[in-house]
C-alpha positions as CSV (number, residue, x, y, z in Angstrom):
1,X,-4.7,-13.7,-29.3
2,X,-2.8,-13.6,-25.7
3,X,-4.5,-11.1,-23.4
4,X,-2.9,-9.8,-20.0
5,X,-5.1,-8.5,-17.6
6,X,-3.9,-6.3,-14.6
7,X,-6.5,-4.4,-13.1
8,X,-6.6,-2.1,-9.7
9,X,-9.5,-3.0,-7.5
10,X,-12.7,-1.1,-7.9
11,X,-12.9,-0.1,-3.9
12,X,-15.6,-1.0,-2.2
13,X,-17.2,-3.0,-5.1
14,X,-14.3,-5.7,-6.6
15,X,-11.1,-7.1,-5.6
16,X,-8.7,-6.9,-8.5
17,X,-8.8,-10.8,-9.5
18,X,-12.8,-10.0,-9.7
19,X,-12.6,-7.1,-11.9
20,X,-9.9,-8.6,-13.9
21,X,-12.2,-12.4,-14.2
22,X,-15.2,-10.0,-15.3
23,X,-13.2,-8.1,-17.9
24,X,-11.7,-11.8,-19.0
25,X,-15.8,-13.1,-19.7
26,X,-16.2,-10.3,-22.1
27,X,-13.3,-11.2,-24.0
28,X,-14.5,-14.8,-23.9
29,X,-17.9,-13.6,-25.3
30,X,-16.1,-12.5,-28.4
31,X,-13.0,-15.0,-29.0
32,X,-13.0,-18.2,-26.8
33,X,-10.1,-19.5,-27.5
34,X,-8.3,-16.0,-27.0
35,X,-5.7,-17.2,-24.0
36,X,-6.2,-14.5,-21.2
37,X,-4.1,-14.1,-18.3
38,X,-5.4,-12.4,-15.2
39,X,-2.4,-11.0,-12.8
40,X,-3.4,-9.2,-9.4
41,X,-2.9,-5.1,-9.0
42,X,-2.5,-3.2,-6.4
43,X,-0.5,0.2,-5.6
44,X,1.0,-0.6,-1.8
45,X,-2.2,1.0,-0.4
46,X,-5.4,-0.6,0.6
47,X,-5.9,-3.8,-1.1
48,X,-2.2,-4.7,-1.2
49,X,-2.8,-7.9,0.8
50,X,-6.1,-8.9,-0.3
51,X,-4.6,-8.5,-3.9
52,X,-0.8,-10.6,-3.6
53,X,-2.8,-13.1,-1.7
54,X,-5.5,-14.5,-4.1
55,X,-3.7,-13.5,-6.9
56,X,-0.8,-15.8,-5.8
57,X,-2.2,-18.4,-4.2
58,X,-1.2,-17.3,-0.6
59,X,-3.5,-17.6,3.2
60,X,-4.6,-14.9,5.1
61,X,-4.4,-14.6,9.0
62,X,-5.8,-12.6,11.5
63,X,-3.9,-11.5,14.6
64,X,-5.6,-9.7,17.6
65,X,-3.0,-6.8,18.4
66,X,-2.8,-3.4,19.9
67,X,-4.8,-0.8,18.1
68,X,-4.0,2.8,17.8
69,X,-5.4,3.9,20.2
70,X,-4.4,1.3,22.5
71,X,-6.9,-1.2,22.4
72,X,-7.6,-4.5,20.8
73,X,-8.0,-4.6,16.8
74,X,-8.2,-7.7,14.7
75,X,-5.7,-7.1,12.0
76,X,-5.7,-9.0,8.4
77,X,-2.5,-10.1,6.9
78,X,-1.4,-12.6,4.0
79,X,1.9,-15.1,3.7
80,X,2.8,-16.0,0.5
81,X,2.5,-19.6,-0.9
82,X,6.4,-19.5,-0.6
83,X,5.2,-19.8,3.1
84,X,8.3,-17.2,3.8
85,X,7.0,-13.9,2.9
86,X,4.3,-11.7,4.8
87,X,2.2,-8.5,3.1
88,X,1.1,-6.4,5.7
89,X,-0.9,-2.8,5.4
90,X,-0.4,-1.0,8.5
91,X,-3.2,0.6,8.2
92,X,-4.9,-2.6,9.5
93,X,-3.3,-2.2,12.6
94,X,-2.3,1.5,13.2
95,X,-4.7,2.9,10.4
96,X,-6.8,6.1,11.0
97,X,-10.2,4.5,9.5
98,X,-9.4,2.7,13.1
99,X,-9.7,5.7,15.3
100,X,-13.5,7.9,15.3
101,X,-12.9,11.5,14.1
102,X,-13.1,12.7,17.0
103,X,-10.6,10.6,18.7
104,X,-7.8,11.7,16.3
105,X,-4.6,12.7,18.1
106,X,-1.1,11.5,17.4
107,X,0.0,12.2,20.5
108,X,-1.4,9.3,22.1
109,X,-1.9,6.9,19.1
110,X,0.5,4.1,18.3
111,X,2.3,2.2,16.0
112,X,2.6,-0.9,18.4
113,X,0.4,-3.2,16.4
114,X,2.1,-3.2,13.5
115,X,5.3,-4.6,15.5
116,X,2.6,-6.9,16.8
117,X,2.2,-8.4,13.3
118,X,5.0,-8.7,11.9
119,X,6.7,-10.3,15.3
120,X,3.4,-12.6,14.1
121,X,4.7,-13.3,11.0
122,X,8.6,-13.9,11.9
123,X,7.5,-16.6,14.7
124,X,5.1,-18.5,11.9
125,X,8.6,-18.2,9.5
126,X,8.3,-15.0,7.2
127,X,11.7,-13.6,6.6
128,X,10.3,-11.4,3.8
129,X,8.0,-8.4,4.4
130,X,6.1,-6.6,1.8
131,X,4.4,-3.7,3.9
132,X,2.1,-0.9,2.6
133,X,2.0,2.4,4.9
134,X,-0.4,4.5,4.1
135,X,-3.2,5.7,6.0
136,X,-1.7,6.0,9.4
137,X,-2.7,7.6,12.5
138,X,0.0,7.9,13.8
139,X,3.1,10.5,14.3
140,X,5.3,8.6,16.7
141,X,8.9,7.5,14.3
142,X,7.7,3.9,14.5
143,X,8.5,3.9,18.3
144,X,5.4,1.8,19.7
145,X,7.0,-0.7,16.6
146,X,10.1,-1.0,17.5
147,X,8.7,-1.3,21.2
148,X,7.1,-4.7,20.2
149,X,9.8,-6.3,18.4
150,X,12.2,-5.6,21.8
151,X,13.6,-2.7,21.4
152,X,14.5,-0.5,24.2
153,X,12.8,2.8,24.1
154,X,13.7,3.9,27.4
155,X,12.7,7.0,29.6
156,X,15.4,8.3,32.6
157,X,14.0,5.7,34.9
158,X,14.8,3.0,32.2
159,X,10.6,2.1,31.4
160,X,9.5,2.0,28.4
161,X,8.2,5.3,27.2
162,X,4.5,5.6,26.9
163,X,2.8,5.0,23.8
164,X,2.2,8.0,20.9
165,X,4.3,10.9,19.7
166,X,3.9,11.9,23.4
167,X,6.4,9.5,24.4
168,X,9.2,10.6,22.4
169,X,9.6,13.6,24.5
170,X,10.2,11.3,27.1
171,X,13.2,9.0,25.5
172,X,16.2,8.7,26.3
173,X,18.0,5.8,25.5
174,X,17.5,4.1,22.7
175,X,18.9,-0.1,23.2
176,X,18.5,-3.3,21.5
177,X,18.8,-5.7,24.1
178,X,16.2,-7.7,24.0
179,X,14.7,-7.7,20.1
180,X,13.4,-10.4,18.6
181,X,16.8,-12.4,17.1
182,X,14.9,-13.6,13.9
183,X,14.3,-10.1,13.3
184,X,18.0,-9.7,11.8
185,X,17.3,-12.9,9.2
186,X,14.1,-10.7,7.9
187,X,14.5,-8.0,5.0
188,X,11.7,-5.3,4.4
189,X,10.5,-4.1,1.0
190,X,8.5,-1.3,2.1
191,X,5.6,0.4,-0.2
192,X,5.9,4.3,0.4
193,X,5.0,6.6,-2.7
194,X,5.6,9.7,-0.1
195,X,9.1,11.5,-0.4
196,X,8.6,13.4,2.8
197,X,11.3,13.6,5.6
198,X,11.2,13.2,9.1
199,X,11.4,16.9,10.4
200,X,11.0,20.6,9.7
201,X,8.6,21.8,7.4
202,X,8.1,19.0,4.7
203,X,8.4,16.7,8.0
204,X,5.6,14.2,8.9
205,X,4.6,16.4,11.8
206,X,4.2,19.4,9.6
207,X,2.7,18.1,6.4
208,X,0.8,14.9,7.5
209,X,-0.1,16.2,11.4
210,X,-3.1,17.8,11.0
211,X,-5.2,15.0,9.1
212,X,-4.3,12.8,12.5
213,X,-6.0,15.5,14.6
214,X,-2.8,17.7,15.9
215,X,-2.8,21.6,15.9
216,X,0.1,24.0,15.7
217,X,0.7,23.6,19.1
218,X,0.9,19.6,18.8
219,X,2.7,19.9,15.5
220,X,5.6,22.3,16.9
221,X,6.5,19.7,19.8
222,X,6.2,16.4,18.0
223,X,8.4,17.7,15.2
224,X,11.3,18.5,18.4
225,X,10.5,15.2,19.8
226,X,11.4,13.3,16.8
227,X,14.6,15.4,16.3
228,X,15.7,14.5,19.6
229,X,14.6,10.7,18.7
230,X,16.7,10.9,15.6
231,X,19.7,12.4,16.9
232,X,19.7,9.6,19.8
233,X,19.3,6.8,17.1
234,X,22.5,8.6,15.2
235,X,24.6,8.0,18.4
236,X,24.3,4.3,18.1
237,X,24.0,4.3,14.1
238,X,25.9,7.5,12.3
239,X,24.1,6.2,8.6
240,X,20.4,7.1,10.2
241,X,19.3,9.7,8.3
242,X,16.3,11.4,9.1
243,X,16.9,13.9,6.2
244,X,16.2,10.5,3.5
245,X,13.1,11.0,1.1
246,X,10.8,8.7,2.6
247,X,11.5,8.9,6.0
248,X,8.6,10.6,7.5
249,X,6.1,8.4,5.7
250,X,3.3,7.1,8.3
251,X,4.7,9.5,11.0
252,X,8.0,8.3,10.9
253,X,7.5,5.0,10.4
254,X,9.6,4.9,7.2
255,X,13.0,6.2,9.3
256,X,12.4,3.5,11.9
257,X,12.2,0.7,9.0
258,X,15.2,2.4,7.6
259,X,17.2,2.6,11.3
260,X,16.4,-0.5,12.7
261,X,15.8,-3.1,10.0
262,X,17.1,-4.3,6.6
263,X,14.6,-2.7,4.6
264,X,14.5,-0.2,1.5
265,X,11.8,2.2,0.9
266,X,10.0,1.9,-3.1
267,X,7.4,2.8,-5.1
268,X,4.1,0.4,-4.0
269,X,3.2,-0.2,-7.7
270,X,7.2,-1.0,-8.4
271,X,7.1,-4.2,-5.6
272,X,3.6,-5.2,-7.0
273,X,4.9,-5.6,-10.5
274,X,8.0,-7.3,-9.6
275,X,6.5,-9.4,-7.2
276,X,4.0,-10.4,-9.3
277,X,6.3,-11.1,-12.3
278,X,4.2,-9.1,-14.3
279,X,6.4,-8.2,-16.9
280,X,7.4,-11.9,-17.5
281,X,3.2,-12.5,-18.1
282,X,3.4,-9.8,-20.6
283,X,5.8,-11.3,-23.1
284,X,4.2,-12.1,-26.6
285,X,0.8,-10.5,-25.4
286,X,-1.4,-8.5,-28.1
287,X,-2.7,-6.3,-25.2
288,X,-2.9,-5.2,-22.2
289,X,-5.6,-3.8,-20.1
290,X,-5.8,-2.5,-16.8
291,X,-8.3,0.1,-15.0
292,X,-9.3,1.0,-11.5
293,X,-12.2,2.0,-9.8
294,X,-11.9,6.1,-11.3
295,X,-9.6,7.4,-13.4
296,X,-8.5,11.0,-13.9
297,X,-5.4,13.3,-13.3
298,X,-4.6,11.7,-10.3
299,X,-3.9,8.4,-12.2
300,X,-1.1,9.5,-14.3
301,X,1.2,10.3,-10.6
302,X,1.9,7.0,-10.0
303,X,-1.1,5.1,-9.7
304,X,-1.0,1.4,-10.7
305,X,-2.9,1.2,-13.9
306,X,0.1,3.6,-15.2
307,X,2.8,1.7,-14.0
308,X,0.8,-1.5,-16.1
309,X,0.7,0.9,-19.0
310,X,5.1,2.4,-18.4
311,X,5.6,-1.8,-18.3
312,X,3.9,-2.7,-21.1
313,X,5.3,0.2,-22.9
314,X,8.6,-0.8,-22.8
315,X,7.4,-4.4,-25.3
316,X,5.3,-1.8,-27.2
317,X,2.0,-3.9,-26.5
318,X,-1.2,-1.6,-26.6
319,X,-2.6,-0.8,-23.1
320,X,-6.5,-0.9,-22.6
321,X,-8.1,0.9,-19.3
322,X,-11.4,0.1,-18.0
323,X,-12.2,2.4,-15.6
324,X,-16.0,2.7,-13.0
325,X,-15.8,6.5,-14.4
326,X,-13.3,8.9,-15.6
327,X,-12.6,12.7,-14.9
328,X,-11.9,15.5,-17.3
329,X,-8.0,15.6,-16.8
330,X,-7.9,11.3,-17.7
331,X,-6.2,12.6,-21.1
332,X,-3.2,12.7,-19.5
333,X,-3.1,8.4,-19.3
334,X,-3.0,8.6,-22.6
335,X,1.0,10.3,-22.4
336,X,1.3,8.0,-19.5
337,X,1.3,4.9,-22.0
338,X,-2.7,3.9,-21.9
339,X,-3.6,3.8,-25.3
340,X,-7.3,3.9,-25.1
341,X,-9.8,4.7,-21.7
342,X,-13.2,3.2,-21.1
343,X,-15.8,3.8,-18.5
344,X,-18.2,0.8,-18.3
345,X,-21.1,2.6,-16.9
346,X,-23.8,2.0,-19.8
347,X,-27.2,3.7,-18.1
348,X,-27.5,6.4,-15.6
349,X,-27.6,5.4,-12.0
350,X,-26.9,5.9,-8.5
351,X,-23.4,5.5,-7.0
352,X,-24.7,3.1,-5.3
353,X,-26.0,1.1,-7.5
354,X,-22.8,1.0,-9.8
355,X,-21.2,-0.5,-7.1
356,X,-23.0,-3.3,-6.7
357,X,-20.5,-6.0,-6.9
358,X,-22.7,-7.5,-9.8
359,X,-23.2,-4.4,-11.7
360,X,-19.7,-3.9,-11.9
361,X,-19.3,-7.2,-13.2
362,X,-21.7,-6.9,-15.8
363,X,-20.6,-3.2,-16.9
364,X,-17.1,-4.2,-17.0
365,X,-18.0,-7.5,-19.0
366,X,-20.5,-5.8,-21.6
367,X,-17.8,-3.1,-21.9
368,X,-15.0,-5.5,-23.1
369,X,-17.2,-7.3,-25.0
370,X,-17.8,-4.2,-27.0
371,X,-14.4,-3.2,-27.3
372,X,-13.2,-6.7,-29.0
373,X,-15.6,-6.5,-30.5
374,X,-14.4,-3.3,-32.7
375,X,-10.7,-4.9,-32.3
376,X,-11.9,-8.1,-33.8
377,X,-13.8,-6.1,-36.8
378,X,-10.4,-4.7,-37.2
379,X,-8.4,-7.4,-37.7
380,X,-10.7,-8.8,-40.4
């Protein structure tokens, strides 16, 4: 019996490869010579890099850059064991878990770290980029970005515009004399599940402004300045559109990947998958299991034990979810392609204690023991 297993992390408890090696010891308890194959999972979001980089035999480094607000942050990111592509959540440079509630306010936080890293990355010879961006704090078009890989973001005086959404209403020239020349060897596959534009009232300002901490006030100007920002960028590039889905993902960050670098926007769970070759793993497999940390409605939009379930759909292997626990509206995996759902908790207890990193292991093991079990049974 072949066995795939591609399972989300359970936050805050496993990483991905640990849920999946748990799940894999139940199996083993039940058929030891089935041959299992555990894959890493992610969405894009948090967990991305961990994720790509055990799962595929890649390093981590850590980079001191510019934080949000400013200040120094020590930012995580992986290369690849191809030693040429980087994985990179912004959020661990320009995230908003980085900046106290009551700091929050895009008009002064910035995306200059994440340039920071990735300029990181091109000078220690990445030319490909996987980057997540979710969870920003930031609302400023990617300007304190572009900033650190050399572009020109310049005020009437010709300085550099100060950092945050504050700055834009500063610029007014926008120049590439001085960016970083690898920068045009590098291409971009950029996670972004949002569809959101840059302006106006599905704009980033609008929609994603007051979870960073602006008001209506704040909201009203930042959406101008990035108008103005993206009509100056047309002058020097007519194809920048700030009207593409996508664009206003992590306060704008998505048009200035689009504007300024060879990059395409896609689905996280879509670069995962084909990243990780997971498709390829799958062929000739009985099953397929996946899972995450909770499972409900929300799973079926998108989320990455679904997009394991659309893949293994399409070689008509049954899917398998494991999950810490499951809502009401988790019915709907089953139209998503998950054949069958399991939570793994087996007694009552605390949040807390469930996750435990080794009561998860031992829920998710006894659980899949159980399960092949009944599959074994079956098959007799």
């Amino acid at each position: 019996m072949k066995i795939v297993i591609a399972v989300d992390s359970f936050k805050g408890s496993l990483t991905s490869i640990e849920a999946g090696n748990a799940i894999a010891e139940g199996i083993r308890r039940v058929d030891a010579q089935a041959e299992i194959c555990v894959r890493p999972l992610a969405d894009g979001g948090e967990g991305t890099v961990e994720a790509l980089v055990r799962g595929m035999h890649g390093s981590m480094r850590s980079v001191t850059v510019t934080g949000p607000l400013g200040t120094p942050v020590e930012c995580l990111y992986g290369i690849l064991a191809d030693g040429i592509t980087a994985v990179i959540e912004m959020a661990g440079a320009a995230g908003i878990t980085l900046v106290p509630e009551e700091m929050r306010n895009p008009m002064h936080t910035t995306t200059f770290g994440v340039g920071e890293v990735i300029k990181d990355a091109i000078l220690n010879g990445c030319r490909r980029f996987i980057v997540g961006i979710g969870g920003s704090a930031t609302n400023d078009g990617g300007a304190g970005m572009l900033q650190a890989l050399g572009f020109g973001l310049l005020d009437q005086q010709g300085k550099q515009i100060p950092f945050g959404a504050k700055g834009l209403e500063q610029l007014k020239t926008v120049t590439d004399a001085y960016v970083l020349p690898q920068l045009s060897e590098c291409e971009f596959r950029i996670a972004c599940d949002v569809t959101n534009v840059l302006c106006g009232k599905y704009g980033c300002s609008a929609v994603f402004g007051p979870q960073k901490g602006a008001d209506l006030s704040m909201i009203r100007q930042m959406d101008k300045w990035l108008e103005n920002y993206a009509e100056l960028v047309r002058l020097s590039d007519p194809g920048a559109d700030p009207n593409k889905p996508g664009t206003g993902a992590a306060g704008g960050l998505g048009f200035a990947f689009l504007s300024f670098t060879n990059a395409v926007l896609e689905p996280g769970i879509r670069i995962v998958l084909e990243e990780t070759a997971l498709d390829r793993y799958m062929e000739n497999a009985d099953f397929v299991i996946t899972g995450e940390g909770r499972m409900d409605g929300q799973t079926a939009l998108g989320k990455a034990p679904v997009g394991v379930a659309e893949a293994a759909k399409k070689r008509q292997i049954p899917v398998i979810a494991f999950a810490g626990s499951v809502g009401k509206e988790a019915a709907v995996c089953n139209q998503s392609g998950i054949t069958a759902f399991f939570p793994v908790l087996r007694d009552i207890m605390t949040l807390e204690d469930a996750m435990k990193p080794e009561n998860a292991k031992a829920n998710l093991a006894d659980a899949a023991e159980q399960v092949f079990r009944l599959i074994k049974a079956c098959k007799m």
